[in-house]
MIPA-971109 format. One line per 4 residues: number of its first residue (from 1); their letters; for each residue x, y, z of C-alpha. Coordinates in steps of 0.02 Angstrom, whole numbers, plus 50000, padded with zeros to 5 digits. Example, Ala and Ser with C-alpha at 12.3 -4.5 7.8 and 13.67 -1.06 7.14 Angstrom:
<kolfis>
1> AS> 50615 49775 50390 ~ 50684 49947 50357
</kolfis>
This chain:
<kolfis>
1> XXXX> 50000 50000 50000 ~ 50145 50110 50054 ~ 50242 50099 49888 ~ 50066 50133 49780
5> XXXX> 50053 50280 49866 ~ 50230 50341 49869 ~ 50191 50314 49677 ~ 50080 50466 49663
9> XXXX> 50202 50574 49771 ~ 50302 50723 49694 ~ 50503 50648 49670 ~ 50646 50777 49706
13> XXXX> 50717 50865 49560 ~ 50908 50915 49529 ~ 50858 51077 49437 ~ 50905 51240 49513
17> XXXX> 50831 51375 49397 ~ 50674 51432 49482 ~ 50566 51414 49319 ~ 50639 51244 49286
21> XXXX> 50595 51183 49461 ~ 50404 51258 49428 ~ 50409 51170 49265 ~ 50451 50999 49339
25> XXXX> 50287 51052 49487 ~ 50175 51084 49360 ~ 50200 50934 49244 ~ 50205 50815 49394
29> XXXX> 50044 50890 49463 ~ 49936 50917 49301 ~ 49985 50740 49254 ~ 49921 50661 49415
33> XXXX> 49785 50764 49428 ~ 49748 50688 49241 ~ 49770 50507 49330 ~ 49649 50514 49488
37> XXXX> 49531 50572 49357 ~ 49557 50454 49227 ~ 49548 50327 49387 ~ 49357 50399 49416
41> XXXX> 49314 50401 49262 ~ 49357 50236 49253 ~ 49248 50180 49412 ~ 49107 50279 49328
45> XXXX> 49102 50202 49157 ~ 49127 50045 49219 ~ 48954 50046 49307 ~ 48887 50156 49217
49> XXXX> 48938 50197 49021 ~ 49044 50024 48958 ~ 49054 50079 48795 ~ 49167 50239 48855
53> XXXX> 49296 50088 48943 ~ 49411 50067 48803 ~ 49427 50272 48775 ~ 49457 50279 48960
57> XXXX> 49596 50150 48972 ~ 49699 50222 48818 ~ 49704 50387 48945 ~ 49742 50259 49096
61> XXXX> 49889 50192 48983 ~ 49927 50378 48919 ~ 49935 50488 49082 ~ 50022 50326 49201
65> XXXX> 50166 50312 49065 ~ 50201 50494 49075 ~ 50196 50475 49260 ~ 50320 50347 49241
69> XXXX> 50453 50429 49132 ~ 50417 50583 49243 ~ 50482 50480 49395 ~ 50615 50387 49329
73> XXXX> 50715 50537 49233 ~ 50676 50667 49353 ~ 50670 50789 49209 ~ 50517 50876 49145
77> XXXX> 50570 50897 48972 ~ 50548 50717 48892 ~ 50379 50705 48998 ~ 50317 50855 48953
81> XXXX> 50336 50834 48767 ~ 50253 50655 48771 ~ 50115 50722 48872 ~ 50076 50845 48725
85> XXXX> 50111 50705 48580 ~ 49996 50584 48666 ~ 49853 50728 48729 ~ 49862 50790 48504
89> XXXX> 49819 50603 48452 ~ 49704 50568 48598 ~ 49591 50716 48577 ~ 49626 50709 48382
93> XXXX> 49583 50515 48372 ~ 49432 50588 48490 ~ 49344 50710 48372 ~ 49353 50591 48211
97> XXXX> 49311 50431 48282 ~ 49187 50450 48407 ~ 49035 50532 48300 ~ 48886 50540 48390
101> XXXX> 48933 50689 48514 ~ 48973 50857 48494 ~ 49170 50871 48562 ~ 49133 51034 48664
105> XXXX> 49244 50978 48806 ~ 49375 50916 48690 ~ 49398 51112 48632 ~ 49443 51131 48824
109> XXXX> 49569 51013 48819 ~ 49645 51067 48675 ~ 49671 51234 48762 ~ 49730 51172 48905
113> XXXX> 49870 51075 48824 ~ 49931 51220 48703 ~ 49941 51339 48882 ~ 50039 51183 48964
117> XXXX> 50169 51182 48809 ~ 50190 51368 48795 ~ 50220 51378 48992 ~ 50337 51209 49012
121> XXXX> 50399 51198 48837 ~ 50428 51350 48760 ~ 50375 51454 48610 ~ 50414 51309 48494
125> XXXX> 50309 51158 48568 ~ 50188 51274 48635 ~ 50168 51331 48443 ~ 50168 51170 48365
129> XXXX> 50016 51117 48492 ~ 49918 51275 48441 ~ 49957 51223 48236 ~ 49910 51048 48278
133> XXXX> 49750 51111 48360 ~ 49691 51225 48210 ~ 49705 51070 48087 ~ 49635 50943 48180
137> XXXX> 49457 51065 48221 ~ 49480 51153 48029 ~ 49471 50952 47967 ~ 49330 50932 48103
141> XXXX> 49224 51051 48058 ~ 49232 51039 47852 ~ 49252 50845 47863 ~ 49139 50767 48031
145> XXXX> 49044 50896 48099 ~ 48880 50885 48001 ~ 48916 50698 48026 ~ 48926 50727 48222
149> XXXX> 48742 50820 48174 ~ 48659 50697 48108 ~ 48712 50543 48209 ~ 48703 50630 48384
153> XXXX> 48582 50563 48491 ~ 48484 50612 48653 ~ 48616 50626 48773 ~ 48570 50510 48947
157> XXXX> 48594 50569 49130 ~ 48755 50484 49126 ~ 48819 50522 48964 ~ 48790 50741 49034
161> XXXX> 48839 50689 49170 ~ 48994 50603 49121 ~ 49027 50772 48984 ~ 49014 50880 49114
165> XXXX> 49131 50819 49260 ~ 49240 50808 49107 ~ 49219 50980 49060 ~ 49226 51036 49257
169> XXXX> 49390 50921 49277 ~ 49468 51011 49116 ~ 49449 51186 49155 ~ 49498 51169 49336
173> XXXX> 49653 51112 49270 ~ 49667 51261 49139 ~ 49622 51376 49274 ~ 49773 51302 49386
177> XXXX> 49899 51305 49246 ~ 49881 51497 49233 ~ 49862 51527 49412 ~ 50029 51430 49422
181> XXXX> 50106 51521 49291 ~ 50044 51710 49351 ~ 50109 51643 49529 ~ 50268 51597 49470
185> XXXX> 50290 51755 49380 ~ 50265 51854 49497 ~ 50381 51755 49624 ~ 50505 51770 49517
189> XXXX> 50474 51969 49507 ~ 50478 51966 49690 ~ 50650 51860 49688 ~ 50715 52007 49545
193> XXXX> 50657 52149 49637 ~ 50746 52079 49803 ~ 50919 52060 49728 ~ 50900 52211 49642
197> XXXX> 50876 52317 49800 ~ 51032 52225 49875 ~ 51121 52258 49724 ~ 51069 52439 49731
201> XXXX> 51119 52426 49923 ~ 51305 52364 49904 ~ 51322 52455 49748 ~ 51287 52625 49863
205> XXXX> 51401 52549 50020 ~ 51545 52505 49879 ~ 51525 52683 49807 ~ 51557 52751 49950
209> XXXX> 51717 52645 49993 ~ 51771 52675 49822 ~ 51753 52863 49847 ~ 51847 52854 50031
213> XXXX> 51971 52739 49938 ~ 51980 52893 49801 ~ 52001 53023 49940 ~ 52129 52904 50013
217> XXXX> 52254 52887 49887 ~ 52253 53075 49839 ~ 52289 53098 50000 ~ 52436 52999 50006
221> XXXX> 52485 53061 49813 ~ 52496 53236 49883 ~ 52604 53196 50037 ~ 52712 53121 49923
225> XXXX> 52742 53262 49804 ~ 52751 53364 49963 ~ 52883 53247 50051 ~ 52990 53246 49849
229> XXXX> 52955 53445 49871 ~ 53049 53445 50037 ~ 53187 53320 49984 ~ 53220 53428 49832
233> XXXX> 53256 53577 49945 ~ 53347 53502 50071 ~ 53435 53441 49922 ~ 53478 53602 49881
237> XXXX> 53504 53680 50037 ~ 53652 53527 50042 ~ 53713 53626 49866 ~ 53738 53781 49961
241> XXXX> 53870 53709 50071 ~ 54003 53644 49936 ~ 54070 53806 49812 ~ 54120 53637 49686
245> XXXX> 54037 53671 49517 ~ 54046 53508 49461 ~ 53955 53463 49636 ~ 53831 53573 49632
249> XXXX> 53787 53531 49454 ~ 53748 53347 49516 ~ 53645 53418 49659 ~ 53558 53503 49521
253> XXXX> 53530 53341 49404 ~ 53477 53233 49557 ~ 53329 53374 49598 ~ 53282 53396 49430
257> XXXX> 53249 53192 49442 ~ 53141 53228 49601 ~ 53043 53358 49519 ~ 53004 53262 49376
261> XXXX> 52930 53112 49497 ~ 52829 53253 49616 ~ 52756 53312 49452 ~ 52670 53131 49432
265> XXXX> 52590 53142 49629 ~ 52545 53288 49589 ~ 52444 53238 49426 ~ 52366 53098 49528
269> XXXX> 52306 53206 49652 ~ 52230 53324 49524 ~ 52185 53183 49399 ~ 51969 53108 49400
273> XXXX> 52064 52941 49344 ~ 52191 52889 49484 ~ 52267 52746 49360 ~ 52313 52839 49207
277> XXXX> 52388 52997 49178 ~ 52359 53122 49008 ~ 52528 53110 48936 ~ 52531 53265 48827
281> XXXX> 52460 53377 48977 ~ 52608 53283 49094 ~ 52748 53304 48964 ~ 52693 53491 48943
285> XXXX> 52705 53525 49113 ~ 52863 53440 49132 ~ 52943 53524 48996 ~ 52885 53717 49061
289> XXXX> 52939 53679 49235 ~ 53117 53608 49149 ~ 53134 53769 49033 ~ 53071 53893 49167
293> XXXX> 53219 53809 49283 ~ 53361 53817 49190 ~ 53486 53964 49123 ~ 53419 53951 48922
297> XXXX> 53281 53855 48956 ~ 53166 54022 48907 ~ 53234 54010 48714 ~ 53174 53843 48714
301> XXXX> 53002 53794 48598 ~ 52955 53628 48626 ~ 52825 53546 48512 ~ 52741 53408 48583
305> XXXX> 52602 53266 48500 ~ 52554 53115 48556 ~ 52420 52971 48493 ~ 52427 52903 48651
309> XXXX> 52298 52988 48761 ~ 52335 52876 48935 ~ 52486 52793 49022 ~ 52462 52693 49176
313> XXXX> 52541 52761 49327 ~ 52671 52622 49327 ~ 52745 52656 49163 ~ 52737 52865 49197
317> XXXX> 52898 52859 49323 ~ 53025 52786 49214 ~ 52949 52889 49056 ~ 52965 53065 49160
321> XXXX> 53134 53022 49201 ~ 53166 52993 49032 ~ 53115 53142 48947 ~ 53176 53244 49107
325> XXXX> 53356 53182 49069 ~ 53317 53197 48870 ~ 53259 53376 48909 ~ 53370 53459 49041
329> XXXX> 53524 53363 48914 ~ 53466 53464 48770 ~ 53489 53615 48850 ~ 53630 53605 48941
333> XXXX> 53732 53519 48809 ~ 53637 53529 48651 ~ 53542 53709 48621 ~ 53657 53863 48640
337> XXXX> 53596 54036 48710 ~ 53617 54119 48548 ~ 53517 54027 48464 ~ 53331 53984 48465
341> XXXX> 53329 53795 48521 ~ 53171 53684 48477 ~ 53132 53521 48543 ~ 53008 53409 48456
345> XXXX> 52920 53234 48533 ~ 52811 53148 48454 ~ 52699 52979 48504 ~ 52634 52866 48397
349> XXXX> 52550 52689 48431 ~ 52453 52562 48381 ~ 52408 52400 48472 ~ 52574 52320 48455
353> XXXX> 52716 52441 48462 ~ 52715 52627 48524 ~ 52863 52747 48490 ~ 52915 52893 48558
357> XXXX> 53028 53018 48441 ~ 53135 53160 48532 ~ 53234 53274 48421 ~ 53321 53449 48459
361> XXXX> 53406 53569 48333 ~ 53565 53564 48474 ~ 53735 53571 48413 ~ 53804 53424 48479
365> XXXX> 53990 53362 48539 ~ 54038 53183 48562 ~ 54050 53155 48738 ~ 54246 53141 48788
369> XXXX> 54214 52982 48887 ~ 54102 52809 48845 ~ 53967 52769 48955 ~ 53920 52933 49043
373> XXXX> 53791 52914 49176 ~ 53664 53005 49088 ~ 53675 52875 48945 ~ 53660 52746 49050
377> XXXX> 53514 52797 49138 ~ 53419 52818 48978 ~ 53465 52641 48946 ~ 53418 52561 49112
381> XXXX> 53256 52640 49104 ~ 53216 52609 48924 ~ 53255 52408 49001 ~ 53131 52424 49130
385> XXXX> 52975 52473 49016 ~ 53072 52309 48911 ~ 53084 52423 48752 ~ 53228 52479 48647
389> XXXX> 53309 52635 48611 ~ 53394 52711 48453 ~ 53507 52871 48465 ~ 53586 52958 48308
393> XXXX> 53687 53131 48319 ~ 53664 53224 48156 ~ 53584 53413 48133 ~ 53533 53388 48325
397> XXXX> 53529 53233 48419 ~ 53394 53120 48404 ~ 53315 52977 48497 ~ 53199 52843 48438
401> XXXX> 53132 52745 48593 ~ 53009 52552 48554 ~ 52892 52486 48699 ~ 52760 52355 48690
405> XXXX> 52586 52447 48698 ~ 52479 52319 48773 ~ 52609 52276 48910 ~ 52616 52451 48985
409> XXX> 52504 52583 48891 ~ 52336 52621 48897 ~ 52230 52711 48723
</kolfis>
């Protein structure tokens, strides 16, 4: 007795999708709410209609065997799609072969199973039981209906009475199906609207931390351009205390290098995006403060142009130092004060390779020693961005300078 019963009770799923899960419900329910009716009807025609027996025990056959394969797989989908092949050719093989009735509560059925294959199926199955339902009442009504006219006879007691607890038994399961479906709809709103408003909540809690975060590293941006600031002049205080030119000129050098890295807090600090910096504005700057520093600096033009709009705050130290030692070099070594020195850079990328091109109009010597320090420094920082770097001495000196774009740059 235990295990018949346990027969007609709802098995666990594995799905996890909330409309999945209602899918599985709904076909296990409508499908044994189908079989304790077939099961009545059953009892009823047995006693009372006969002739109704074998129609009733195709549906036995029909709505058990769904049961089954709806038990055994623990998946809706196979189930679902032989409930709607067998429901077609049951109420199909209903309105052409039995010919003495009109098949009012077969139209009911139909309904009910093109609503139960839109809502567990999909668009497709759900349209191919609506197509499958047009022809088979088109064919009924050109091909049997005046046939159903003329052989229908005076309904008995039980024959109503058997239509209509038919007809009752259909529509309460139509009626359920969309209840189901509006309910589940509207759960799931429910669900949506809940994560949604925790969504909205962390996204306002993570705003926040992300502005603090914001305020944060400004903060510590500007009290590192303020601690370079005071490094610089204690630097330079230092120069004050040696009357060695040669000294005083490395003092010089080392602040210009400090300068160039307090220029890059001091973007940050300024800057909406704290992970890239404008690399025209920066090199502009640099180049002013440079020019406005050093004896000849004000006959200086420089021209700058870049394609590439943003460099990420790693790459931007060893580049300033670059074009700090490029620029302050020209100057000192290159451009003489009677004459009106130019400077050109230029930046040009693509998704591969970007190169930087530095030029001056400088009239050059060749340095009386190998390896100086500036020259070196060029080259360990052109190493550390792992690009390459090109130098050529002719009408000016010019340097030609190779990175990989996607490894350090951002367009």
């Amino acid at each position: 007795m235990s295990t018949f019963l346990n027969f007609f009770k709802q098995p666990k799923s594995d799905y996890d999708d909330l409309y999945d899960q209602a899918r599985f419900k709904l076909t296990w329910r409508v499908n044994i709410a189908i079989l304790y009716a077939v099961l009545v009807f059953m009892a009823i025609t047995t006693l009372m209609a006969p002739t109704y027996f074998p129609v009733i025990l195709v549906a036995l056959i029909f709505s058990t065997t769904v049961v089954v394969v709806l038990r055994t797989t623990r998946k809706y989908e196979l189930a679902a799609k032989l409930f709607l092949i067998l429901a077609i050719i049951i109420s199909t093989s209903q309105l052409f072969l039995v010919q003495d009735m009109i098949h009012l509560v077969d139209l009911v059925w139909y309904i009910t199973e093109v609503i139960f294959a839109y809502f567990v199926l999909g668009k497709k199955w759900g349209t191919f039981g609506l197509v499958s339902f047009t022809i088979s009442l088109i064919c009924y009504i050109f091909f049997t209906f005046d046939t159903n006219i003329l052989l229908m006879q005076d309904n008995t007691i039980v024959i109503k009475s058997f239509q209509g607890i038919n007809a009752i038994i259909g529509s309460l399961i139509l009626g359920y199906i969309i209840h189901y479906f509006i309910d589940t709809n509207r759960f799931a709103e429910n669900q949506v609207r809940g994560i949604n408003k925790d969504l909205q909540e962390k996204q306002i809690i993570i705003k926040n931390q992300n502005d603090l975060n914001e305020v944060m590293f400004k903060e510590i941006h500007h009290r590192v351009k303020n601690n370079l600031q005071i490094i610089s002049s204690l630097l330079k205080l230092q120069s004050f205390e040696t009357e060695s030119k040669e000294v005083q000129k490395h003092f010089n050098e080392a602040i210009g290098r400090i300068r160039s890295m307090a220029l890059i807090h001091e973007k940050m600090y300024s800057n909406d995006d704290l992970a890239k910096i404008n690399l025209e504005g920066y090199l502009k700057n640099l180049s002013t403060d440079i020019c406005e520093s050093m004896q000849g600096g004000e006959n200086v033009k420089i021209n700058i142009q870049s394609e590439l709009k943003k460099v990420d705050v790693k790459s931007m130290v060893p580049i300033s130092l670059i074009f700090n030692e490029l620029i302050t070099n020209s100057i000192k070594h290159g451009i003489k004060s009677n004459i009106q020195g130019e400077i050109s850079i230029s930046v040009t990328s693509n998704a591969h390779i970007t190169e930087f091109n530095y030029s001056d109009n400088g009239i050059w010597k060749t340095p009386e020693k190998n390896g100086t320090f500036g020259l070196e420094l060029l080259d360990t920082l052109t190493s550390q961005l792992d690009g390459s770097l090109k130098r050529t001495v002719k009408n000016g000196t010019h340097f030609v300078f190779q990175f990989k774009t996607e490894t350090f740059f951002y367009s």
